[in-house]
Every structure is written in C-alpha cells, then in structure tokens.
VMD Tcl script that draws the C-alpha trace (Angstrom):
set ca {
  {-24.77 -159.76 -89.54}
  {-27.03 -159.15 -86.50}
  {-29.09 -162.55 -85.42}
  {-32.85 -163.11 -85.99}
  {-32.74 -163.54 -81.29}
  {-30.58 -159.41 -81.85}
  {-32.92 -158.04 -84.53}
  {-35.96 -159.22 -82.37}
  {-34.87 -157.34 -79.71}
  {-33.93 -154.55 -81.15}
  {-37.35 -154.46 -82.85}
  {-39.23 -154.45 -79.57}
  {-37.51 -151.89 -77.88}
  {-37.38 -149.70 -80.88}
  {-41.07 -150.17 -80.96}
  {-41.69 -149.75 -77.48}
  {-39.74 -146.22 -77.99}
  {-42.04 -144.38 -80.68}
  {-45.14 -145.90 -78.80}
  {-43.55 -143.82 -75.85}
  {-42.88 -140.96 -78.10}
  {-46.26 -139.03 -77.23}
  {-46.29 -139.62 -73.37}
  {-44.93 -137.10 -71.09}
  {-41.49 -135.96 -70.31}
  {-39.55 -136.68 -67.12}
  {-41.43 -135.99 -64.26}
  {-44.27 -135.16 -65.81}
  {-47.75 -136.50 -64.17}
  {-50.78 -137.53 -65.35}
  {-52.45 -134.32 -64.74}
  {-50.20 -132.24 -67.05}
  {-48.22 -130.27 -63.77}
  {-44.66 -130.59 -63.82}
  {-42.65 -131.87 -60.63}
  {-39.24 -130.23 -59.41}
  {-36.58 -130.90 -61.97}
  {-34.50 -131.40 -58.80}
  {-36.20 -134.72 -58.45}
  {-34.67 -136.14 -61.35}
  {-31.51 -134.58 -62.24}
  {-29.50 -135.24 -65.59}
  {-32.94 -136.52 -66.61}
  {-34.60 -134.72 -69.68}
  {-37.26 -136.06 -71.72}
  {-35.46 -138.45 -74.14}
  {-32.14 -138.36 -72.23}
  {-30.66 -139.63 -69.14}
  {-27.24 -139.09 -68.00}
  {-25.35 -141.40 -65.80}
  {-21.54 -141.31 -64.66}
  {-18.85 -143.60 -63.08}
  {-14.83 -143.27 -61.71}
  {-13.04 -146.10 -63.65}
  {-9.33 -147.24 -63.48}
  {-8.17 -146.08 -67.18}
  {-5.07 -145.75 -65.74}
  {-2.84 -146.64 -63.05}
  {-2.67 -150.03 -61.17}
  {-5.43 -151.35 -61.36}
  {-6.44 -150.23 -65.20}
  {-4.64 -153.78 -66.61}
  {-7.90 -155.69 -67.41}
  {-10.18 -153.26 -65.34}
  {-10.38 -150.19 -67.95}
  {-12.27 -152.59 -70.43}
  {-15.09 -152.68 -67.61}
  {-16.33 -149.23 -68.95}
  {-15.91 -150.02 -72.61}
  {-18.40 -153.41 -72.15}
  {-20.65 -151.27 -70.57}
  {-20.50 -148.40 -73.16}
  {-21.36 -151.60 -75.81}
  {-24.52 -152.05 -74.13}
  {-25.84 -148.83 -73.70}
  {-24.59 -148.03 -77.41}
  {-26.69 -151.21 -78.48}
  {-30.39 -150.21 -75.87}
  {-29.81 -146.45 -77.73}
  {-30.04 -147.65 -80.82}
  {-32.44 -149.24 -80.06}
  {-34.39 -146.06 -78.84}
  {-33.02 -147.03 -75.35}
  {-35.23 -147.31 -71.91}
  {-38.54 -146.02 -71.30}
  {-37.74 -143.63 -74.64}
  {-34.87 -142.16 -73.31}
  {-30.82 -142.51 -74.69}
  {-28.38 -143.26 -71.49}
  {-25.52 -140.59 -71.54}
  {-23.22 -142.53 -70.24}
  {-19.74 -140.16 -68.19}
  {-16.33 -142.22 -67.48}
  {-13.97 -140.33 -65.16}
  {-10.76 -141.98 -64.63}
  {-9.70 -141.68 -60.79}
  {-6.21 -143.92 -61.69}
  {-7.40 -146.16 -58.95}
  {-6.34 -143.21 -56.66}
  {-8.84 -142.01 -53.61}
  {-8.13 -138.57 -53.67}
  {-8.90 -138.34 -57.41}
  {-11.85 -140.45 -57.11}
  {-13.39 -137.45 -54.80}
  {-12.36 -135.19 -57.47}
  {-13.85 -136.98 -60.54}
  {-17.24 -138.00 -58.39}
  {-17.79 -134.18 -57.02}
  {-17.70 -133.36 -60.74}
  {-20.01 -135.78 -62.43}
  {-22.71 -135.30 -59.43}
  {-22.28 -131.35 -59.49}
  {-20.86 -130.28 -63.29}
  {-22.45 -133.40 -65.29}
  {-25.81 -133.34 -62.69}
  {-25.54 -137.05 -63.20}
  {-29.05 -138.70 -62.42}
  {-27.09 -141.73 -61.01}
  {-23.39 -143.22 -60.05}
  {-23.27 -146.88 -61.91}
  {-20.36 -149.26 -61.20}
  {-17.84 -146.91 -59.88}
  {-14.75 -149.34 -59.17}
  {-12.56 -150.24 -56.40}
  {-12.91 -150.54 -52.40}
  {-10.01 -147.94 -51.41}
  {-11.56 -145.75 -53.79}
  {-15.14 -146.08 -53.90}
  {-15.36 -145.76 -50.14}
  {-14.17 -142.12 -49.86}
  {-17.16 -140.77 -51.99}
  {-20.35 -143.09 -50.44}
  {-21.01 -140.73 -47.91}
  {-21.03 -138.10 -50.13}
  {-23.22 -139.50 -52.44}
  {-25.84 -140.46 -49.65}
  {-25.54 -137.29 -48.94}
  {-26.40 -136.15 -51.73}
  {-29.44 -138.16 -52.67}
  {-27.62 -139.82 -55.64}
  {-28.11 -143.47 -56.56}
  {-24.98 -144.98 -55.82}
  {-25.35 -148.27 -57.87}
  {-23.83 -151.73 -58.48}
  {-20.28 -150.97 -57.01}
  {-17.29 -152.69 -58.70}
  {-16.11 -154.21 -55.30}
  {-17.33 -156.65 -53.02}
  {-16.90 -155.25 -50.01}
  {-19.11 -155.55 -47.21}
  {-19.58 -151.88 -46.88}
  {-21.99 -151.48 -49.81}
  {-24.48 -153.49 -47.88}
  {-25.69 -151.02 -45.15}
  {-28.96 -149.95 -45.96}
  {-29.53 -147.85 -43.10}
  {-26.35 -146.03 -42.97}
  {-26.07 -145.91 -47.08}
  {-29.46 -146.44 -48.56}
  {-28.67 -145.23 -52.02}
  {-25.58 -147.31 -52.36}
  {-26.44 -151.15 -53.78}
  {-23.52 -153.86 -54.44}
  {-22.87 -155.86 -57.74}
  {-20.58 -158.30 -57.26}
  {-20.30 -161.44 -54.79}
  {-19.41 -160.01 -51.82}
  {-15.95 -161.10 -50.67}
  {-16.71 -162.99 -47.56}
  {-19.74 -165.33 -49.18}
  {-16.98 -165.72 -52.22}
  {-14.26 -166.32 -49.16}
  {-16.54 -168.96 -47.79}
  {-17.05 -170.90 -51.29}
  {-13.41 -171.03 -52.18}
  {-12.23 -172.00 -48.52}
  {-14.85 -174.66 -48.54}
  {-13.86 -176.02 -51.71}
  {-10.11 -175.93 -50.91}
  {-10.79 -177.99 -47.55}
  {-13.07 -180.66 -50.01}
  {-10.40 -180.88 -52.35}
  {-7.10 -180.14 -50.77}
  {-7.53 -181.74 -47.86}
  {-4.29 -181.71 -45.33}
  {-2.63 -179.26 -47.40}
  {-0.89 -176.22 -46.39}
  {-2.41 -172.96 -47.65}
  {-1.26 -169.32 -47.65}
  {-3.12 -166.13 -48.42}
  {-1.89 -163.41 -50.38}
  {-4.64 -160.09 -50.47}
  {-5.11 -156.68 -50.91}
  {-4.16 -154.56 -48.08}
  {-7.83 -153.46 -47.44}
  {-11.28 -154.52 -46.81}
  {-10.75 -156.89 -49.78}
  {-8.19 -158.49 -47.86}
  {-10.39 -158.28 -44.30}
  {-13.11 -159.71 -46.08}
  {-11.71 -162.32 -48.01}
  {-10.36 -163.81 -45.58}
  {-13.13 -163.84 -42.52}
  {-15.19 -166.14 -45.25}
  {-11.93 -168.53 -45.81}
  {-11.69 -168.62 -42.33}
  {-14.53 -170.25 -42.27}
  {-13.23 -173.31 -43.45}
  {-9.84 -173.38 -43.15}
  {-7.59 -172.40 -39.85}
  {-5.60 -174.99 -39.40}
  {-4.43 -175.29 -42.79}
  {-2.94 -171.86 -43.11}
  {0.72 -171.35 -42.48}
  {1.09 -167.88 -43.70}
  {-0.79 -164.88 -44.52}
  {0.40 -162.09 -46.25}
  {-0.47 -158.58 -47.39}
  {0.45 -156.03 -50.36}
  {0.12 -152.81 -51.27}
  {-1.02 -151.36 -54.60}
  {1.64 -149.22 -54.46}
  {4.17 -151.77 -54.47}
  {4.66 -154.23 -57.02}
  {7.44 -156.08 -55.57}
  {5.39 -159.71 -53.97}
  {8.82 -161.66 -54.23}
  {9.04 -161.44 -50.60}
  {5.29 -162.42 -49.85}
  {5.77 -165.14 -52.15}
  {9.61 -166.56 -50.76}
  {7.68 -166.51 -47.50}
  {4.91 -169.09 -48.91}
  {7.77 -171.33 -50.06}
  {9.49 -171.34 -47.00}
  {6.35 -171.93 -45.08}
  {5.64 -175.03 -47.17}
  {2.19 -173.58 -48.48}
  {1.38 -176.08 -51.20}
  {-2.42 -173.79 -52.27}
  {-1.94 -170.32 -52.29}
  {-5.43 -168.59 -52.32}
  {-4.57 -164.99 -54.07}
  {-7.13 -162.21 -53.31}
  {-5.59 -159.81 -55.86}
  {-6.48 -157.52 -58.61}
  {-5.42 -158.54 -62.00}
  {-1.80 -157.23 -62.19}
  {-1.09 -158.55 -58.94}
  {-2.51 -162.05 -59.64}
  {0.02 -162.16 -62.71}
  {2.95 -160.81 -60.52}
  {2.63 -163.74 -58.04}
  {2.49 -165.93 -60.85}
  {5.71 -164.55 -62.18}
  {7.06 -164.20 -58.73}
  {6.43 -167.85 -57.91}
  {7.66 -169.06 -61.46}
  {11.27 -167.15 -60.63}
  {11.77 -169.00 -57.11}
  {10.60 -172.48 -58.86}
  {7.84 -172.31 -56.34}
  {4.63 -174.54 -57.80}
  {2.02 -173.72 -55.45}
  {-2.04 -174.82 -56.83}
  {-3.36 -171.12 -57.23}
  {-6.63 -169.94 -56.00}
  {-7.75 -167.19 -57.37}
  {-10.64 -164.37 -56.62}
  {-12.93 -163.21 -59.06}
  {-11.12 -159.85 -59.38}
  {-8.22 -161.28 -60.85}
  {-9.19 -164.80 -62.53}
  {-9.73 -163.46 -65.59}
  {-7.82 -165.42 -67.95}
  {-7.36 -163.47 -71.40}
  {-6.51 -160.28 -69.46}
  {-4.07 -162.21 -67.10}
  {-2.12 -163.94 -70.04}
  {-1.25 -160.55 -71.36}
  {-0.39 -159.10 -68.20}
  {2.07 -161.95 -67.57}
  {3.65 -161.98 -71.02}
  {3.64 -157.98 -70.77}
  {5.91 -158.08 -67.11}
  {7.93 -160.86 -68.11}
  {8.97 -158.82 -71.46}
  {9.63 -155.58 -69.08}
  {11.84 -157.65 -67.02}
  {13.93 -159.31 -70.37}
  {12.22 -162.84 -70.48}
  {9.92 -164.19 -72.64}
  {7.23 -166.33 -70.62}
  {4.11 -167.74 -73.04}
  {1.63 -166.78 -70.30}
  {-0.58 -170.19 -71.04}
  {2.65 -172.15 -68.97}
  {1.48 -170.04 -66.29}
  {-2.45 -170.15 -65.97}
  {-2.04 -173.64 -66.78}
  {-4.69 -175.79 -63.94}
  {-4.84 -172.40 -61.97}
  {-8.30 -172.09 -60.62}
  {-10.75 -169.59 -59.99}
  {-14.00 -168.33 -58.77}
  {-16.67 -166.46 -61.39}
  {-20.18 -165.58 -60.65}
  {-20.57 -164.26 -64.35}
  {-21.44 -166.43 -68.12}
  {-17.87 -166.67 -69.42}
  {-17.02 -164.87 -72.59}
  {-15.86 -168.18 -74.30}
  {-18.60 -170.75 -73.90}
  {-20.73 -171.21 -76.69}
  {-23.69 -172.64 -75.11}
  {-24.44 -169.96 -72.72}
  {-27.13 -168.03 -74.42}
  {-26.13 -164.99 -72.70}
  {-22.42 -165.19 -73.69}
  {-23.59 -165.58 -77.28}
  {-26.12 -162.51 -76.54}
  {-22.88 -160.58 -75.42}
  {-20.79 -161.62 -77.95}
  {-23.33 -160.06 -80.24}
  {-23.43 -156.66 -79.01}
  {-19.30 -156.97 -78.33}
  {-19.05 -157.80 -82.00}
  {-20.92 -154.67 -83.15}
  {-20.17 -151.74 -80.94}
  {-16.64 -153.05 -79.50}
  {-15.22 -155.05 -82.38}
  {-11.16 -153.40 -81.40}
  {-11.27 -154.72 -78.04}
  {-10.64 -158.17 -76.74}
  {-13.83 -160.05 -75.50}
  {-12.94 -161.01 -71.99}
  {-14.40 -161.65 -68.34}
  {-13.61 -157.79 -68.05}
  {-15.70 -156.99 -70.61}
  {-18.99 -159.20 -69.82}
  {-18.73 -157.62 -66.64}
  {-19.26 -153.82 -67.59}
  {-21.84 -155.61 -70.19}
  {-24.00 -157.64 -67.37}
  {-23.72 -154.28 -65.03}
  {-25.13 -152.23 -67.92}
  {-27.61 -155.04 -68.47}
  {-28.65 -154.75 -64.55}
  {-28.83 -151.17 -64.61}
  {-31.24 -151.10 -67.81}
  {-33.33 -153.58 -65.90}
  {-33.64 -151.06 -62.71}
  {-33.90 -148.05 -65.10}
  {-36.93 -149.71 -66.71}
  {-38.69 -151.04 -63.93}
  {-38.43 -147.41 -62.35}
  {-40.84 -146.03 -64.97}
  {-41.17 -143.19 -67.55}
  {-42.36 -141.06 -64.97}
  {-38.88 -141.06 -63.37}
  {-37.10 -139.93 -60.38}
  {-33.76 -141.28 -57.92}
  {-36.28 -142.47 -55.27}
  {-38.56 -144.27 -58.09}
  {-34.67 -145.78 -59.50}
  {-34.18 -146.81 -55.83}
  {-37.09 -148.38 -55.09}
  {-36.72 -150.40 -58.23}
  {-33.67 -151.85 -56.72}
  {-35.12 -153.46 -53.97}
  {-38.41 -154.64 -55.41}
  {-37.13 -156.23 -59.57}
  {-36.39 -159.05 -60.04}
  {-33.30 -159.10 -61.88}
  {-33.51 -161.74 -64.26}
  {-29.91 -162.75 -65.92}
  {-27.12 -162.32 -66.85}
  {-25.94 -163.71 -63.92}
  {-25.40 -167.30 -62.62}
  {-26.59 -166.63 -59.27}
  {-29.17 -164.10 -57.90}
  {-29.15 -160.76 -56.16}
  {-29.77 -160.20 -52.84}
  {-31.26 -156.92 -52.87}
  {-34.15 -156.31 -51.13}
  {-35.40 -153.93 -49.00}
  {-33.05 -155.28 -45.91}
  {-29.89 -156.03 -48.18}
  {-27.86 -154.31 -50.49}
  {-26.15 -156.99 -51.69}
  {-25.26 -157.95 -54.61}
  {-24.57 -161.37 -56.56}
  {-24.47 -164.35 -53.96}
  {-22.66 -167.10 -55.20}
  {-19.98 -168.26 -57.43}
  {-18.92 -171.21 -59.75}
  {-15.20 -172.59 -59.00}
  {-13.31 -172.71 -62.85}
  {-9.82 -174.19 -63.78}
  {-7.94 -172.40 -66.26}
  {-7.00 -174.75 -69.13}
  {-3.92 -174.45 -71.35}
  {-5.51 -172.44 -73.90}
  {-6.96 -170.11 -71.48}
  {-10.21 -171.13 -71.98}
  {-11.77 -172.40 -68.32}
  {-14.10 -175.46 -67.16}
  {-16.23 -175.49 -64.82}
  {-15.29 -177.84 -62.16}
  {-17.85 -176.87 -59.15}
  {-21.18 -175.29 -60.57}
  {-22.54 -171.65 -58.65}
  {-23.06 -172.32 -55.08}
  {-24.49 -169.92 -52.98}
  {-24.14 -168.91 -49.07}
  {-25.05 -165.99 -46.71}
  {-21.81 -164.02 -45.32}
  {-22.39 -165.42 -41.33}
  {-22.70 -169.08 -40.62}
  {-25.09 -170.70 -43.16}
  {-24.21 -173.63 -45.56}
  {-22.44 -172.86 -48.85}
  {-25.10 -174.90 -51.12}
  {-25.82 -175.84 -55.13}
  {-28.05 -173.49 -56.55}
  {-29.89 -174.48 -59.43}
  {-32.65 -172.39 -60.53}
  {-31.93 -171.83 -64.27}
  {-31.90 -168.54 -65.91}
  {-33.91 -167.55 -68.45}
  {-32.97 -166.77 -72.09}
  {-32.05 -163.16 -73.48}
  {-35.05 -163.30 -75.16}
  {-37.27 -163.77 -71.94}
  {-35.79 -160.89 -69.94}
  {-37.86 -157.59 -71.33}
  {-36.43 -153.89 -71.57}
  {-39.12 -153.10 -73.72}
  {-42.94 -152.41 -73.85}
  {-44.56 -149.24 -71.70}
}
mol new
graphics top color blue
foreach p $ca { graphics top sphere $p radius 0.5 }
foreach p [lrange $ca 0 end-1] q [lrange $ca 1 end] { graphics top cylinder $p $q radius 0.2 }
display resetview
C-alpha cells in the first residue's frame, strides 16, 4: 500500500499535470509562434525522450546494470504521476558492454535515430570519454555522468557535459585522510583501474599518504586475474589496501586475498563498496572456481566510502522514499546501493528538467544545471555552477558489518580536488516532502 508522504506526492504532481494540460506545447511562446523544433529535440508536447549507454553486459554489468533499472523506477513513478512540467520521460537504455567502441555506436544512435533531447547518466570513464566530444558537438546535454573523473568538469572545453558522482580525487583525498587518522604507521597499497579512475584516485590519496605506500598496482578490465597484484601487496607487507575498483574487481581481490591467507583492512571506493551486490559477486566467483565462500566472511569490517542515503537504513527519509517507489515499480530486483543510485540520478535529473520550464529547450535544461539548487537525495551538495561541472563533493566513510548492512563510522566530509581541508559538513537535507517536482 502506497504511504499517506507517496500518495501526497503523487497527488501534487498529478495535479500540477492537468493544470498544465491547457498551456502550450514545447517550444511554444507566449505569443502563439512556434520556435524551431530543432531547439528541443525528442521533445513533443506531453513527451520527452531521454537516452543513456549502460553496462547490461560485460565486466562491469555485475551490480552496475541495476543503475538503469532504479532509474527506470523513478521515472515510471513521476509518469504516473503525469510526470514533469506535463510531460512523460521516455526513457532509451543502450547497452555498450562497458566497451568504447560500442559506446560510440549506441550514443550516435540514440542522439541521431532516437533524437534524444538529452544523454543522462551514461556510465563508465573508458567509455563515456570517447563520445563527450561528440556530444558537445552536437549541442546535446550530456548529464550526470556515472564516473568521477575529472574530465566531466571542463566547462569551457565541454559545457554540456555535468558530473554526478564525487569526483575521484576529492573522494581520494577523504579516504587517504582518514586512513592516515586511523591507520597511522601502517603500510598501504593501491590497487585501481587502469585509467583516469586510477590517475585520479590516487593524486587525492596522495595527498595524505606517501610515505605509507609500499606498492601500487594496476589492472585491466580485461583481465580478471589480480592474484599477482595482490601476492605483490603481501610481499610488500601492505597491512590497508585501498581498492579503486569496480564491483567485480573489488570481490576478486577479496577472493584473491582470501586464497593467499592475506588479511589486509580493505578500503574501498564508492564504485565498488556496495555491499549486497558485492556478496553475490563473491559467492558467484567462488562457486565458478569449485568453493563455496558465504560472502558475509568476506565483507566482514571492510570499509568504504558512499556519498548516497543507503538502501538499508530506516531512518533516512529518503531511503524510505526510495524504498517506496523500489517496492512498486521494481519489486523483482534487489534494493541495493546500485539501485538508489540510478534512483537519486533520476531524482536529479527531474529536478533540472523542472526547473528548465514548460517552455523547454537543451540551453533552458543547461542553464538549469548551473543555477538549481538541487535539494536531496544526496548527503553532500553539488558543485555545479556556472564555473564547475562537478558533481557530488563529499563522502561518508562506512564499515561493512557481518550482515552486510554498513555503519557509518565518519559522517560526509567535504573537500575541493587541490589543496583545501577535507572538513564535516553538516547542513541537513530536507525531507522528500520539501523538495517540489510539482506546481507550474
């Protein structure tokens, strides 16, 4: 049964939607002339269509293909409600396989088959990076990228591209500052992604901690053999590994470690730390290999970074909000950190698409960026504006428990990506109920 806080909501915007119901149709002004429809493509008057490249398969799909279906939950529950502004969001998944080339492929074909009005959340730095130019090109909102890489942040060079998550070097910076607080004089290692996620990462880390670090090690996507990576942390004496991996690689090393009887303290990004999807991962590879590993003995007291209301705590009003609209429109699939994150990007992007207006175009969606004020879901704020592109910037540090649930052990902090402090923040958010999508 949908809550009185749901039915309130959906009431509103449902309202909102027949009041709109007489006013003009995209692009329409005041006068009664009609604009270009090239200023709002994939827009009509009670529709507009969106598109994204998602991982539904290959590598990187373990945990990361639920992204899309949390987002399609939200947008399922603002259409029935008579969605934003009076129009339904179409929303287009292309799966790229986490594979560059394809990601050109699948983006060329939503922008110029699909005439998608925007690009939301298209995931991945080695993927995501081949079409941006393109896009800019093009004139196409490019918006809240599934990576934090620094490259999303270039308004000059990219202005229709705008981040989502915590970059990697502010998140760098607030894990390496909380390993030298609370490891102090151990020995660390770094395992990361052979890319800008690993570049990144690390230049915020490095930060804090240069002495400390014995070893430093790559992989490749391609390759999921991290035995060696991982023998060479033992043999280095690396007592806090700090792993800036994507799920399936987070729950290799785990596995890898495990086999050697190598007990490291784990330190894990927010691209792989989620702990639902990494318990099935680790229980799925340790089947495939003939061994039967409960995954809990492994995310046991492994900690993390999130930036995002976890899926599990029941006094986070947005997590119950969530929970809500997972329980409705995405009952089959498991309710993970995944999941809330394709729901708070959806979220974000119904915030933008309503502040841009009924009379709607990619530069009006654009401007909205810089100038809302994006209120929730998140537990730190945006730093868009009309310098920066970026997107959340903070993070919370969490410890896995042995029920992979997680507590919070260092509330969000928040930090610039150069030489600024890495400080509390503690502005609260306000309730689902406070944050309107609705009205004209």
């Amino acid at each position: 049964m949908r809550s009185p806080r749901t039915t309130r909501v959906l009431a509103g915007v449902l309202a909102s939607a027949l009041a709109l119901s007489a006013c003009g149709g995209a692009g329409e002004t005041g006068g009664g002339g009609n604009r270009s429809a090239d200023s709002a493509p994939g827009v009509t008057d009670d529709t507009v269509v969106i598109g994204t490249h998602q991982p539904l398969t290959g590598p990187a799909a373990p945990g990361y293909s639920k992204i899309s279906a949390g987002a399609r939950a939200v947008y399922s529950y603002l259409n029935d409600a008579g969605g934003i502004n009076g129009r339904r969001i179409e929303y287009k998944v292309e799966d790229d396989a986490y594979n560059p080339t394809k990601t050109v492929e699948v983006v060329k074909k939503l922008v110029l088959e699909e005439q998608v009005f925007a690009i939301v959340g298209g995931l991945g730095t080695p993927t995501h990076s081949k079409v941006v130019e393109y896009l800019n090109g093009e004139g196409v909102p490019d918006l809240l990228v599934s990576s934090g890489a620094l490259m999303w942040d270039d308004p000059r060079k990219s202005p229709t591209t705008f981040g989502y998550q915590v970059d990697y070097t502010r998140e760098g910076k607030i894990q390496g500052k909380f390993v030298k607080d609370n490891f102090a004089g151990k020995k660390v290692a770094y395992l990361y992604q052979n890319d800008d996620v690993g570049r990144d990462t690390q230049a915020g880390l490095d930060r804090f901690l240069t002495d400390e670090v014995v070893a430093r090690e790559g992989y490749d996507p391609a390759n999921t053999d991290v035995n060696p990576q991982l023998s060479k942390f033992q043999q280095a004496g690396a007592e806090v590994v700090v792993c800036e991996c994507i799920p399936a690689f987070t729950a290799l090393s785990l596995l890898a470690a495990a086999k050697i009887g190598y007990k490291p303290q784990f330190v894990l990004s927010s691209i792989g730390a989620d702990p639902a999807t990494l318990k099935g991962l680790v229980e799925q590879f340790a089947k495939q290999a003939g061994a039967d590993v409960p995954g809990e003995a492994l995310l046991a007291g492994v900690i993390g970074t999130s930036y995002l209301p976890g899926p599990n705590l029941t006094d986070d009003p947005w997590s119950t909000f969530f929970r809500e609209i997972h329980d409705r429109y995405a009952p089959s699939e498991p309710f993970t950190d995944t999941m809330v994150y394709g729901m708070v990007q959806a979220f974000t992007f119904a915030q933008a698409l309503k502040a841009a207006g009924r009379d709607l175009t990619r530069q009006k969606l654009l401007d909205a960026m810089t100038t809302t004020s994006f209120d929730g879901p998140g537990l730190t704020p945006f730093g868009f504006s009309a310098d920066s592109h970026s997107g959340y910037t903070g993070a919370q540090v969490i410890r896995i428990n042995a029920d992979a649930t997680v507590t919070v052990i260092q509330p969000p902090h928040v930090t610039d990506r150069g030489d600024g402090p890495v400080e509390p923040h503690t502005e609260e958010r306000p309730s689902p109920d406070e944050v309107v999508l609705t009205g004209s």
